[in-house]
SERO-4910 file (N, C-alpha, C, O; in steps of 0.05 Angstrom, whole numbers):
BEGIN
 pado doro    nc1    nc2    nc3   cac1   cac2   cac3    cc1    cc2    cc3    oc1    oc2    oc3
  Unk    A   2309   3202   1465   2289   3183   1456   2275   3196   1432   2265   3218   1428
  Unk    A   2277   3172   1416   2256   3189   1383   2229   3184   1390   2226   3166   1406
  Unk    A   2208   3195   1382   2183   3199   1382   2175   3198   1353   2187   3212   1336
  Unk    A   2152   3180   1345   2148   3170   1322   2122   3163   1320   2111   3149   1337
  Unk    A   2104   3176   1291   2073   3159   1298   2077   3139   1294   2100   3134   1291
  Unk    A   2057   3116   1291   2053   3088   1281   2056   3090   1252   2077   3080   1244
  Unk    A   2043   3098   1236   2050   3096   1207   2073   3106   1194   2082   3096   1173
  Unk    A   2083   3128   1208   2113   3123   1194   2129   3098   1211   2140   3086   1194
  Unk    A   2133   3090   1228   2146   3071   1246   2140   3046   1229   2157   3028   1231
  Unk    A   2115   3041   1210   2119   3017   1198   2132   3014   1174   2138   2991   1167
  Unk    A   2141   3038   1157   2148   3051   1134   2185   3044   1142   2200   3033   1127
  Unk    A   2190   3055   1168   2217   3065   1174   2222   3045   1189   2243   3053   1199
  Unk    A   2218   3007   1207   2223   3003   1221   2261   2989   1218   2278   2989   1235
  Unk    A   2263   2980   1191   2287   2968   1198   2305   2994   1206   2325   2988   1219
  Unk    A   2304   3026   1200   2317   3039   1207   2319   3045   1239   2338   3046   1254
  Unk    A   2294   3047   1243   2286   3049   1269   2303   3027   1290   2314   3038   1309
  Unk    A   2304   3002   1287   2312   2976   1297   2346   2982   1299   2358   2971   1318
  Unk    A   2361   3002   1273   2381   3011   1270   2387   3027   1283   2412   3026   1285
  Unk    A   2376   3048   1298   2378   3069   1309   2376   3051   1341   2396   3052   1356
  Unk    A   2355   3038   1349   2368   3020   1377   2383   3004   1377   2389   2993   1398
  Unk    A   2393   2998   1358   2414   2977   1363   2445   2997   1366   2465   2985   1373
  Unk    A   2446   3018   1361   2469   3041   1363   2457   3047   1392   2476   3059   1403
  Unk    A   2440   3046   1407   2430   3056   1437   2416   3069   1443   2416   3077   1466
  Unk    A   2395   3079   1417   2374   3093   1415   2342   3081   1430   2339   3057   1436
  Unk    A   2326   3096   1434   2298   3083   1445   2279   3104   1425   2278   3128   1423
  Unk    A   2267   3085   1414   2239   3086   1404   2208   3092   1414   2193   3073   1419
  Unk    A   2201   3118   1416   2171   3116   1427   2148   3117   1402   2146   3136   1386
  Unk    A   2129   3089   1401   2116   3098   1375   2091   3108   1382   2081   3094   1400
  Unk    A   2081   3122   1378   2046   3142   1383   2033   3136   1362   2045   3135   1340
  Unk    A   2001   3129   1364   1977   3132   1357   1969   3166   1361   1977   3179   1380
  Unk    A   1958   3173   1347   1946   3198   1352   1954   3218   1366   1938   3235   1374
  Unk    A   1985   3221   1373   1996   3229   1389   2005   3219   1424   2023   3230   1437
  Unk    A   1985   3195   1432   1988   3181   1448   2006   3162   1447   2002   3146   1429
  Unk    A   2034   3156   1467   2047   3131   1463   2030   3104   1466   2010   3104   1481
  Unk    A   2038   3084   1453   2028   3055   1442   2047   3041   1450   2046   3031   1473
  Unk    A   2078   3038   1424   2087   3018   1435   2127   3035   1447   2132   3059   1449
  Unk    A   2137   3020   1451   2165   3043   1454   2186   3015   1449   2181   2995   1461
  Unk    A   2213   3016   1428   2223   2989   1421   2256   3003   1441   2265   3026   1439
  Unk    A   2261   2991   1450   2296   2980   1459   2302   2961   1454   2292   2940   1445
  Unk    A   2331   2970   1464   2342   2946   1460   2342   2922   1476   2337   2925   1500
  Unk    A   2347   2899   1468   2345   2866   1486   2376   2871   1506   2398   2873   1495
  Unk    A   2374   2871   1535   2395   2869   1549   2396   2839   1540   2379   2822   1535
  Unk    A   2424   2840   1542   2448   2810   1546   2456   2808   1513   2468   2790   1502
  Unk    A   2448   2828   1503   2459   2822   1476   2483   2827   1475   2483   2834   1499
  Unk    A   2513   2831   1466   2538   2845   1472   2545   2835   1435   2542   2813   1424
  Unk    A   2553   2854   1427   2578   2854   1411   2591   2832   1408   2595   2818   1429
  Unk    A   2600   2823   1385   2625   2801   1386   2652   2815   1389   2657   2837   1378
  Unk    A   2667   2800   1405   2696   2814   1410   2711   2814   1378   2714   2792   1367
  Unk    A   2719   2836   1366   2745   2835   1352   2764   2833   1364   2769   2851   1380
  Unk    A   2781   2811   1362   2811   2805   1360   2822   2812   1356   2827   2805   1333
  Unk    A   2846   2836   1366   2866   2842   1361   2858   2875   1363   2879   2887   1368
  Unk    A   2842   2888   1362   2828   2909   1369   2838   2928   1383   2835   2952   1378
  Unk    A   2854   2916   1406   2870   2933   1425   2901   2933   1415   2919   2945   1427
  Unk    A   2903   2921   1396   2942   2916   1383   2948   2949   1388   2935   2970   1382
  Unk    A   2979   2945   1404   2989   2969   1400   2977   2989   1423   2988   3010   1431
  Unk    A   2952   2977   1431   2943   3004   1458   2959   2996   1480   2967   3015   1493
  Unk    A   2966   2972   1490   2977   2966   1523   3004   2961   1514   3012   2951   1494
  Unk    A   3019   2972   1536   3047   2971   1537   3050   2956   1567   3033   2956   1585
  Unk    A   3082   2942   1566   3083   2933   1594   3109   2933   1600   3126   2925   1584
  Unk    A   3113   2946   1630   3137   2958   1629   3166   2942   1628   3159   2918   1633
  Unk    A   3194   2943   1624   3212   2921   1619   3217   2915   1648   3233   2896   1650
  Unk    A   3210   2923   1672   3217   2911   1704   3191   2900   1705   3191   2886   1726
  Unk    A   3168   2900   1693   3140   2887   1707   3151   2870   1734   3150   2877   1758
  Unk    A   3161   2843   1723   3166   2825   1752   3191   2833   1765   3204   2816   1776
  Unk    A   3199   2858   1766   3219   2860   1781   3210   2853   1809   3188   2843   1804
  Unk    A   3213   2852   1835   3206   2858   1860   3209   2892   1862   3224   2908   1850
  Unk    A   3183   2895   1886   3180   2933   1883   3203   2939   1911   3209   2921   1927
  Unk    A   3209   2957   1913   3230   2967   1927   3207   2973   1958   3216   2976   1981
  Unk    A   3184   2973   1952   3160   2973   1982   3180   2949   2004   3191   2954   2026
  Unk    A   3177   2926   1989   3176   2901   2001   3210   2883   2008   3217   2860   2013
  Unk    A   3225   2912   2004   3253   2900   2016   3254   2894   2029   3265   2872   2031
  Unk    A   3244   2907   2054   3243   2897   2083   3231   2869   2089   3240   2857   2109
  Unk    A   3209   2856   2072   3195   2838   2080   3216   2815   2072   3216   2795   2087
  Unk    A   3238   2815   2047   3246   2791   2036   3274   2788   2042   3292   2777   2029
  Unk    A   3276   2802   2064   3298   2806   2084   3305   2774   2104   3323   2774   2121
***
């Protein structure tokens, strides 16, 4: 958590806003006393990129084979 007075916090906020939106928390102090503290809004999520995972999942060439467990059952 960053710790911040009020007058720089108004100088620095769109950075500040930048730094929680990466998952950071903001405490802002008066006189050394905390005032206000900014996070982030739950339910916000990311937009999915498409295609993002290309190339990470593989799937094997028997996937639908039947498993050799269940011979007995298709007996």
């Amino acid at each position: 958590m960053t710790s911040i007075a009020l007058d720089i916090a108004q100088k620095k906020l769109p950075d500040l806003i930048e730094d929680v939106l990466l998952g950071g928390h903001v405490l802002i102090t008066r006189d050394k006393t905390p005032v206000a503290e900014i996070i982030p809004v739950f339910g916000l999520k990311p937009a999915p990129v498409f295609g993002s995972a290309k190339g990470m999942i593989a799937m094997a060439e028997d996937f639908d084979s039947p498993l050799a467990d269940f011979d007995e059952y298709s007996k």
